[in-house]
Residue, then its C-alpha position, 0 to 999 in steps of 0.5 A: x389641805x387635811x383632805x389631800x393628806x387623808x387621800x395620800x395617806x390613803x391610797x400609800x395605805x392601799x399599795x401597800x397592802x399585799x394582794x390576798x394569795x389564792x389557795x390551791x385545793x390540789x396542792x393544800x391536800x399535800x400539805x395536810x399531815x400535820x393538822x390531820x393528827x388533832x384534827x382528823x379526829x372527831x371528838x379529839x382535846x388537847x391538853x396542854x396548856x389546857x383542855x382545848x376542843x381541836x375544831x373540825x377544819x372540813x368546810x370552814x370558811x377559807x378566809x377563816x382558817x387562812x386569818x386563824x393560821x395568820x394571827x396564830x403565826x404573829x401571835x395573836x392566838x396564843x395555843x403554843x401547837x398551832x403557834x409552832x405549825x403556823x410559824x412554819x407556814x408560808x402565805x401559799x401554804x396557809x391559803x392552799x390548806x384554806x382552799x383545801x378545808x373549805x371545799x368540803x365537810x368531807x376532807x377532814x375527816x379521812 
């Protein structure tokens, strides 16, 4: 009986789960203005709440920007900036900039 429970809880947990949203390459490079101002300039720190390296987004992992733009709109990553930007950004949005920082070291730094 425990081993029917787990498995209904299971695959309830499973079709629950949204589908993972594909990024478009095209449409993120539109979507670009507000991140090229920190991070369209090597070298560049903010300062407030602290001083804070702004990380180069051009070939970074996909996954890796879209979860990092995820956890700073829920709050899990806490710089008040990237919290404001993020809480703008749909799904689509998040993954489409993914698409477009991950497809090269070249694109963010125009």
């Amino acid at each position: 009986m425990i081993a029917a429970l787990a498995a209904g809880f299971s695959t309830l947990a499973l079709a629950q789960a949204p589908a993972p949203v594909k990024g478009d390459a095209t449409r993120g490079a539109d979507k670009t203005r507000m991140c090229e101002g920190c991070h369209g300039v090597p070298g560049f720190r903010t300062a407030f709440p602290e001083v804070y390296s702004v990380p180069r987004l051009g070939g970074q992992h996909p996954e890796y920007i879209a979860k990092a733009l995820s956890e700073y709109k829920s709050g899990e990553r806490s710089h008040p900036s990237m919290r404001s930007i993020a809480a703008s950004l749909s799904d689509q949005d998040m993954a489409d900039l993914a698409a477009y920082y991950g497809q090269s070291t070249v694109t963010a730094q125009k």
